[in-house]
N, CA, C and O atoms as a GROMACS GRO file, in nm:
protein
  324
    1UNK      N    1  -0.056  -0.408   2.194
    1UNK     CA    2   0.030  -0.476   2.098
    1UNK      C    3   0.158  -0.396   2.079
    1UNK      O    4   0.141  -0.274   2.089
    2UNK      N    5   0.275  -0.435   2.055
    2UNK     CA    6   0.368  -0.363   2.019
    2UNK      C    7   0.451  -0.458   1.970
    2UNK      O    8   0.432  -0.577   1.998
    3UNK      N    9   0.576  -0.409   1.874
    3UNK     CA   10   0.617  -0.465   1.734
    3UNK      C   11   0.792  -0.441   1.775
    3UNK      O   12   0.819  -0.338   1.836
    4UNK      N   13   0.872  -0.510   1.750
    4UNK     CA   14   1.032  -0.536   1.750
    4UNK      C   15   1.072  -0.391   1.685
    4UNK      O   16   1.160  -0.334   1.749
    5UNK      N   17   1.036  -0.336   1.597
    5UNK     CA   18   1.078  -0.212   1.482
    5UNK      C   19   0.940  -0.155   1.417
    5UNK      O   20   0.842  -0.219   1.379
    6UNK      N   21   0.962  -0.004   1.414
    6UNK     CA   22   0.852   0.049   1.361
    6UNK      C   23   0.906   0.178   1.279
    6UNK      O   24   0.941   0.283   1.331
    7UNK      N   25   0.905   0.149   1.139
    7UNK     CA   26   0.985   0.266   1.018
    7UNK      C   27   0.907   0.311   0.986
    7UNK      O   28   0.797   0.255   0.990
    8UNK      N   29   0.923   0.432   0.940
    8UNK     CA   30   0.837   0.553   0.863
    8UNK      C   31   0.950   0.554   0.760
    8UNK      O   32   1.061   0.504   0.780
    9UNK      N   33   0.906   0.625   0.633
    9UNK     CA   34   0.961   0.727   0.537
    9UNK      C   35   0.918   0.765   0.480
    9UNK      O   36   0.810   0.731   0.432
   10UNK      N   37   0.999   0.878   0.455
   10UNK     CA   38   0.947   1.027   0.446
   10UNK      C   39   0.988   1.042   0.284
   10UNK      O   40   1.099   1.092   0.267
   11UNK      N   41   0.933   1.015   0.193
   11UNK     CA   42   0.961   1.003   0.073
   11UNK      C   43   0.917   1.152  -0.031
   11UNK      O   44   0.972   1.172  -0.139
   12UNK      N   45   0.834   1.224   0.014
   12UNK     CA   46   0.785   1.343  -0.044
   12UNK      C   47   0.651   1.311  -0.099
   12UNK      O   48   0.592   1.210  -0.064
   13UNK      N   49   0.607   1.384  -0.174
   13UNK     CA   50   0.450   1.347  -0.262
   13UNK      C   51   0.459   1.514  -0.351
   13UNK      O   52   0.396   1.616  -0.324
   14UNK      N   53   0.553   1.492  -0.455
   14UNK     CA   54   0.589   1.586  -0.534
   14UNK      C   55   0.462   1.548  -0.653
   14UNK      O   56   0.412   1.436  -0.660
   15UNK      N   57   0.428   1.650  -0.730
   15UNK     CA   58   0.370   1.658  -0.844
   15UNK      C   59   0.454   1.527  -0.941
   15UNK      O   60   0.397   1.441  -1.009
   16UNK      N   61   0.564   1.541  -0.927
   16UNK     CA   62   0.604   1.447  -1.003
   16UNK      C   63   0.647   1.312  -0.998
   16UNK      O   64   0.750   1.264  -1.047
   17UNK      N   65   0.548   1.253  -0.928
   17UNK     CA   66   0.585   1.136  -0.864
   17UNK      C   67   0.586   0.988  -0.959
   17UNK      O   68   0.622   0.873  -0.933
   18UNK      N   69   0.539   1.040  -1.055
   18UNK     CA   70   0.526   0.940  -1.176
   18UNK      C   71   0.676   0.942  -1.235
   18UNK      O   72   0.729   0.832  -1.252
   19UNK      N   73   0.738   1.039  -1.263
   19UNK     CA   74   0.840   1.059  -1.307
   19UNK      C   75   0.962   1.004  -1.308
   19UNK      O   76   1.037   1.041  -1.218
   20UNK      N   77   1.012   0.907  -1.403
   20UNK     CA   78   1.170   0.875  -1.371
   20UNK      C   79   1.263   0.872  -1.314
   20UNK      O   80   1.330   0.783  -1.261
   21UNK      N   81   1.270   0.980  -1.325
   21UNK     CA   82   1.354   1.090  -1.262
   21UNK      C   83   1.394   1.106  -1.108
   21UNK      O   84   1.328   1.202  -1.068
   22UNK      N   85   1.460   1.064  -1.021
   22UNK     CA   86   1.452   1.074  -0.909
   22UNK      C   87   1.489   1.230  -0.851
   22UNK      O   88   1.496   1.244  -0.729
   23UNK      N   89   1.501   1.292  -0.899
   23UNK     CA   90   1.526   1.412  -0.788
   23UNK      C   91   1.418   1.496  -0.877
   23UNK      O   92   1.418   1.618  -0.859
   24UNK      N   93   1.340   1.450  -0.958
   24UNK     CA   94   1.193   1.530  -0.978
   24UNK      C   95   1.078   1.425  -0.832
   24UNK      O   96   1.004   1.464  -0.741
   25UNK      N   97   1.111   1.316  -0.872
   25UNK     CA   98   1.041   1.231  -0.816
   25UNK      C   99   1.033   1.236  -0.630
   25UNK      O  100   0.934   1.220  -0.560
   26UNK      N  101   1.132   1.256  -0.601
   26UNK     CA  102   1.202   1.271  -0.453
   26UNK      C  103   1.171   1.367  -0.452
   26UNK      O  104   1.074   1.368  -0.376
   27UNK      N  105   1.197   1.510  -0.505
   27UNK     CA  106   1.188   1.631  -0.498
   27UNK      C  107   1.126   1.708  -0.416
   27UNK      O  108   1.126   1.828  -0.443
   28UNK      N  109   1.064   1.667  -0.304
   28UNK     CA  110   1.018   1.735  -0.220
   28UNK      C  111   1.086   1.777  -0.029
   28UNK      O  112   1.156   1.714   0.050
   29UNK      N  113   1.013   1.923  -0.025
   29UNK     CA  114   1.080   1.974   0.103
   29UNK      C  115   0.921   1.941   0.187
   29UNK      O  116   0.806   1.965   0.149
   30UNK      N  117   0.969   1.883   0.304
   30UNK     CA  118   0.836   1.922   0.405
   30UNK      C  119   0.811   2.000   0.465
   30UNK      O  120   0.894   1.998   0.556
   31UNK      N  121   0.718   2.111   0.486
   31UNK     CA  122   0.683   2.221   0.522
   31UNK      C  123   0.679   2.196   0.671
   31UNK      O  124   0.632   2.094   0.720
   32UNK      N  125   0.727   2.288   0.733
   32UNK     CA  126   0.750   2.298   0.902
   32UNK      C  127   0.632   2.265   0.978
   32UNK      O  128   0.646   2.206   1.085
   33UNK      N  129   0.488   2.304   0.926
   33UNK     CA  130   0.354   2.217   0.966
   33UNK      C  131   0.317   2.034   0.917
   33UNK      O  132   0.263   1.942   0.978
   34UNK      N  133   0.377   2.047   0.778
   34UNK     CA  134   0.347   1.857   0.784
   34UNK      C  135   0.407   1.813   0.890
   34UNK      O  136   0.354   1.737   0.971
   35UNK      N  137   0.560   1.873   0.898
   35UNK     CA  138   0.649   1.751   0.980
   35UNK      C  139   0.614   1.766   1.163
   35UNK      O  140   0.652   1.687   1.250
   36UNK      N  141   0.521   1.906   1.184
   36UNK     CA  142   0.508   1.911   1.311
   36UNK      C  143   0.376   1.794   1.310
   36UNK      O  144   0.372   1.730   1.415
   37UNK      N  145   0.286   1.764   1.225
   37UNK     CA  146   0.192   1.700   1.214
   37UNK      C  147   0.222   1.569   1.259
   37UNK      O  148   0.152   1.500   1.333
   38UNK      N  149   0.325   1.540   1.209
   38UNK     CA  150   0.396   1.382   1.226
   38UNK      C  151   0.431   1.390   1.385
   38UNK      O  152   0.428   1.275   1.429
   39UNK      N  153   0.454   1.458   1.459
   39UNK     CA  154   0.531   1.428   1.570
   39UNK      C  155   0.409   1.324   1.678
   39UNK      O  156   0.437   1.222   1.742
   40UNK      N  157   0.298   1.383   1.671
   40UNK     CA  158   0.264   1.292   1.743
   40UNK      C  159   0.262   1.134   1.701
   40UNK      O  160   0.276   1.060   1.799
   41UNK      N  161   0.247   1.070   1.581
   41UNK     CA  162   0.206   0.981   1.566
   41UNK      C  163   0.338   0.896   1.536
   41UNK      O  164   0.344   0.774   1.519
   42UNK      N  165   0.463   1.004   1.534
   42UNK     CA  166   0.572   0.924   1.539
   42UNK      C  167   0.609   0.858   1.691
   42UNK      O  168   0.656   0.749   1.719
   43UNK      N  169   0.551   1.013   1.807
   43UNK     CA  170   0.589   0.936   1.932
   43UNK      C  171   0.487   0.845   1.967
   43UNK      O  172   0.513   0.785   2.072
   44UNK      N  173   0.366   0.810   1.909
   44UNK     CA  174   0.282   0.720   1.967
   44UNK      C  175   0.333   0.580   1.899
   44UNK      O  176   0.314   0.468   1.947
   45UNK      N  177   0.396   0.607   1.787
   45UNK     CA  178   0.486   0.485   1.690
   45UNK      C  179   0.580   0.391   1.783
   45UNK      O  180   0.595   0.269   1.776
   46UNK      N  181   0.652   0.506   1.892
   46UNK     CA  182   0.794   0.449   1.909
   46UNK      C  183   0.738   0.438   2.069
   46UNK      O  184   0.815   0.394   2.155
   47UNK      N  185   0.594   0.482   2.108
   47UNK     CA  186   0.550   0.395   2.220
   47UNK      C  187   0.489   0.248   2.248
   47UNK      O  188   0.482   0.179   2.350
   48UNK      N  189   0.442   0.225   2.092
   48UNK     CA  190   0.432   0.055   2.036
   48UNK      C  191   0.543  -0.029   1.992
   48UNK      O  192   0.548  -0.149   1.963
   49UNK      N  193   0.627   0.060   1.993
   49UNK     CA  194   0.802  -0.006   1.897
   49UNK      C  195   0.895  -0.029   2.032
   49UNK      O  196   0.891   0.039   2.135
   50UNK      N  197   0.980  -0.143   2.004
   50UNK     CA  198   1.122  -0.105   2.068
   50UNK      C  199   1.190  -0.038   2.018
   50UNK      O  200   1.242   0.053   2.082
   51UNK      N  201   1.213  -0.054   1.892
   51UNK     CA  202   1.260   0.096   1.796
   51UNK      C  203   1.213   0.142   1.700
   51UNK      O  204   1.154   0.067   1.623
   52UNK      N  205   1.223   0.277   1.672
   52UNK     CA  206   1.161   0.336   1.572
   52UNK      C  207   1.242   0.437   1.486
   52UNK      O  208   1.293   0.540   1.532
   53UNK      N  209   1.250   0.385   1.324
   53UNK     CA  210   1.370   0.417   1.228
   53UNK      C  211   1.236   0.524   1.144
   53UNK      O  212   1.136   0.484   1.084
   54UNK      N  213   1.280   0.668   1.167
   54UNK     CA  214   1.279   0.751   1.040
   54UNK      C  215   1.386   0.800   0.947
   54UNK      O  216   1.491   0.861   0.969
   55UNK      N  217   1.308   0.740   0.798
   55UNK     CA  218   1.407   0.707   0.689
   55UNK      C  219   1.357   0.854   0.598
   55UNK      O  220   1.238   0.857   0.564
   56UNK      N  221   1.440   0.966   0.563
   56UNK     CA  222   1.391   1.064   0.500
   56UNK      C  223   1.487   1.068   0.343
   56UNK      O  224   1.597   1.123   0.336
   57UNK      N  225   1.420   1.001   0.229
   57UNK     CA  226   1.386   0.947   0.170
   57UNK      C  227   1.413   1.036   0.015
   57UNK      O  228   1.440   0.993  -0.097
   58UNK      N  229   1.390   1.201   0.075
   58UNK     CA  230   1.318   1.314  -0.066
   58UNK      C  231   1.479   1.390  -0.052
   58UNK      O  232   1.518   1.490   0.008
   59UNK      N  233   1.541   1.298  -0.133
   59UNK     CA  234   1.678   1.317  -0.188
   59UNK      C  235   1.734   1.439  -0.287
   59UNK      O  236   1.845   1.468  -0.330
   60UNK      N  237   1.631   1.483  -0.296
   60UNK     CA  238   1.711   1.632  -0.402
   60UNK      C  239   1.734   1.761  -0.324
   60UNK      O  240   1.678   1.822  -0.232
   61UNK      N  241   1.845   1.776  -0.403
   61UNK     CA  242   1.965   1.895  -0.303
   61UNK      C  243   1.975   1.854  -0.131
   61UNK      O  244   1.982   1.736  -0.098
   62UNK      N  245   1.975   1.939  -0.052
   62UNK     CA  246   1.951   1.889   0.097
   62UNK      C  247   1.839   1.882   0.152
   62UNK      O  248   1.854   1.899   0.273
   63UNK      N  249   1.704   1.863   0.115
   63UNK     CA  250   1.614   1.857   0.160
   63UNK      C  251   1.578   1.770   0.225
   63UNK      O  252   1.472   1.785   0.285
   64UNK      N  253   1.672   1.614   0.241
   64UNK     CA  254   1.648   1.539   0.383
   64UNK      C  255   1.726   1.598   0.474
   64UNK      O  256   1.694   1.570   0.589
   65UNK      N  257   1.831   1.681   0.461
   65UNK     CA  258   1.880   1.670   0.553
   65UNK      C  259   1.859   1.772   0.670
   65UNK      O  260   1.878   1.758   0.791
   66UNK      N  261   1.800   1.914   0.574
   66UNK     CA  262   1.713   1.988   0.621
   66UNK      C  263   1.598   1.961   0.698
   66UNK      O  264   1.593   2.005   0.813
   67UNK      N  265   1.477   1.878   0.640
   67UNK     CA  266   1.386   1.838   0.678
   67UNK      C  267   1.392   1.700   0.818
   67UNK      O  268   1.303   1.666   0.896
   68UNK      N  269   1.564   1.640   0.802
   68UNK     CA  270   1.566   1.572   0.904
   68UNK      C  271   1.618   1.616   1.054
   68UNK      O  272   1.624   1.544   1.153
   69UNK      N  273   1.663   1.788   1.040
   69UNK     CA  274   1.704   1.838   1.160
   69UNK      C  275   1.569   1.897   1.213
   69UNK      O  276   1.550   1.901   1.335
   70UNK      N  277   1.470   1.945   1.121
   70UNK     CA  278   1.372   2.006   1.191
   70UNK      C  279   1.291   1.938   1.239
   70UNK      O  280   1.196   1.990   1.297
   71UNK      N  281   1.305   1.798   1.230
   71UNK     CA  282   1.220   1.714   1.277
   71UNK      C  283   1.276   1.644   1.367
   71UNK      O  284   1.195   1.567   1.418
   72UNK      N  285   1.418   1.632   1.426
   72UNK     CA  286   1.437   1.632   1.532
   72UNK      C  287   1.391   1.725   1.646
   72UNK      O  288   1.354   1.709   1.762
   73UNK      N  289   1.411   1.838   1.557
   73UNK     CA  290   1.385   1.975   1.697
   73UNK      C  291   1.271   1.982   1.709
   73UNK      O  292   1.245   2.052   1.807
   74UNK      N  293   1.174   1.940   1.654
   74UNK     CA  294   0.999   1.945   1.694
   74UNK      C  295   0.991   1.800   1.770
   74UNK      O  296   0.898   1.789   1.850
   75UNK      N  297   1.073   1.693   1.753
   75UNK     CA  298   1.038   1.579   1.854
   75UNK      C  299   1.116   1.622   1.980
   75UNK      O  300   1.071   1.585   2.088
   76UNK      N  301   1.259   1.719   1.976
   76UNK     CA  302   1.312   1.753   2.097
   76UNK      C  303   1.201   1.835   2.196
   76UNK      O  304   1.205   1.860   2.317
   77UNK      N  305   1.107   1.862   2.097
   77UNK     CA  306   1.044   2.026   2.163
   77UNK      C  307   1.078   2.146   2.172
   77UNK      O  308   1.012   2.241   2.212
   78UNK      N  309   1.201   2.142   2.127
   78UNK     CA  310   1.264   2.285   2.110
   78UNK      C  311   1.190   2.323   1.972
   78UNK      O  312   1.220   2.263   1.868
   79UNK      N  313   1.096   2.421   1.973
   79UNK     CA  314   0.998   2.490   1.849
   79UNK      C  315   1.087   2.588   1.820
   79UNK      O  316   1.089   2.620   1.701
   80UNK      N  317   1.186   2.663   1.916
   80UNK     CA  318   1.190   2.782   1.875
   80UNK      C  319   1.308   2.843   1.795
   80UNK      O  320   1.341   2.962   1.796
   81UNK      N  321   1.372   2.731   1.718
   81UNK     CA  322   1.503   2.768   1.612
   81UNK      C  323   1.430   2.787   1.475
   81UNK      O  324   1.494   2.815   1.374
   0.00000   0.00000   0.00000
């Protein structure tokens, strides 16, 4: 089976997820092992997809944007930056 589009996001799972508040709520960094965790099941994602959109989601300070370079470089395979 395979699907036109296949999205993930990466929203965090902060303690404070109940919270109002979006950058308590968002507030989370992903640790260099969750996001290596994801790699396989993102590339087995975008082997059922024609495309595949990761949306990183955990908006306080730069922590998508952080968390969205290292997760390029673990799908590049380059581990070692």
């Amino acid at each position: 089976m395979t699907a036109d589009l296949a999205v993930v996001r990466f929203h965090g799972h902060s303690e404070k997820w109940a919270s109002r508040n979006i950058y308590e709520r968002f507030g989370y960094l992903y640790s260099e092992a969750e996001l290596r965790d994801w790699v396989p099941k993102l590339r087995g994602l975008a082997e059922l997809a024609d495309a595949t959109h990761v949306v990183m989601n955990n908006c306080c300070r730069d922590y998508a944007q952080r968390n969205t370079k290292q997760l390029i470089r673990l799908l590049s395979g380059d581990d070692h930056s």
